[in-house]
N, C-alpha and C positions, 0 to 999 in steps of 0.2 A: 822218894829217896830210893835211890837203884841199890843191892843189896848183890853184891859180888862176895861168892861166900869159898874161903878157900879150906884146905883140911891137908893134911896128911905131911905136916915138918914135925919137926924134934929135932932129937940128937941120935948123931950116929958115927960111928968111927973113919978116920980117914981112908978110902978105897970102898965103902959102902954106898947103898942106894937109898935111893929115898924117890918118892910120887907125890907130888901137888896136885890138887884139883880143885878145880873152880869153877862151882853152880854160880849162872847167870839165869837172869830172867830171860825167856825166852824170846821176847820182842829186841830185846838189846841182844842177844845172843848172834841173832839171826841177821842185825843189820851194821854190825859194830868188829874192828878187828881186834881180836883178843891178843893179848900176850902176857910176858912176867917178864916184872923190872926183880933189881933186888936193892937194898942198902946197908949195906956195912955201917959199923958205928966212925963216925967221923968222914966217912963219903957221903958223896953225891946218890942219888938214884939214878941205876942204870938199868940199859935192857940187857934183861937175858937170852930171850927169844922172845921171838912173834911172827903171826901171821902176817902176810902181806895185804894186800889189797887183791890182788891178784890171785891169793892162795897159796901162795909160795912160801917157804917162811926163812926167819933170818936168824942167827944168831951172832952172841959175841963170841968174838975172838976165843976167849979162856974158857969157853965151855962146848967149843965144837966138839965136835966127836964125844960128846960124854954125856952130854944133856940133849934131851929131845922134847918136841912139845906136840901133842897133838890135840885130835877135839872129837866127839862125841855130839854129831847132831842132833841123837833123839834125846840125848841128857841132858843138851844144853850146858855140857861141861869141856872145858877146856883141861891138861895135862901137863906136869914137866917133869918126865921120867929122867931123876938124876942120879946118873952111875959114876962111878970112881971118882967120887968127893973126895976133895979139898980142904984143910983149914981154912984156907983162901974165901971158900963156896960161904963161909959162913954169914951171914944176913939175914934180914927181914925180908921174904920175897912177898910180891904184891902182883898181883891177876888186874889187869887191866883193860879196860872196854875201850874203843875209840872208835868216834867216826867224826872226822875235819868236816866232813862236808854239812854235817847236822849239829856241828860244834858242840858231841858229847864225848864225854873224858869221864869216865868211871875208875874208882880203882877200890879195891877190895880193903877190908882192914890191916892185912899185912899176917905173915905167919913164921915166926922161925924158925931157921935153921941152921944148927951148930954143928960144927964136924969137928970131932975132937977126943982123943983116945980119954 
């Protein structure tokens, strides 16, 4: 069982930040592209950011410019430094592993986050 361990939501007021991180194993770390979906209540799961295959990374539309995501090769941890939250931002976000080509799909327990005076 892959064990995607993320840390650092709550609550926090609109215009505030917040950091996710998420420890991966480092065999999955090293071969897998990371990213963070999120899920509102009564949505779907979406992406928020991720790396590409390439190294490049992507985001959605409502969180350019606000949200960033990096990574940490000797921690084996991935990032989602998120600035001038939203009500909107608030969700379950979830750190996920992937690699098509080895048909693995990991995704962490999930951790929330609320933006809200």
């Amino acid at each position: 069982q892959v064990q995607l361990v993320e840390s650092g939501g709550g609550l926090v007021q609109p215009g505030g930040s917040l950091r996710l991180s998420c420890a991966a194993p480092g065999r999955i770390f090293g071969r897998n592209v990371m990213g963070w979906y999120r899920q509102a209540p009564g949505k779907q799961r979406e992406l928020v950011a991720a790396f590409t295959g390439g190294g490049s990374t992507n985001y959605a539309d409502s969180v350019k410019g606000r949200f960033t995501i990096s990574r940490d090769n000797l921690r084996n941890t991935v990032y989602l430094q998120m600035n001038s939250l939203k009500p909107e931002d608030t969700a379950v976000y979830y750190c996920n592993a992937r690699n098509p080509i080895l048909a693995e799909n990991y995704w962490g327990q999930g951790i929330q986050v609320t933006v809200s005076v």
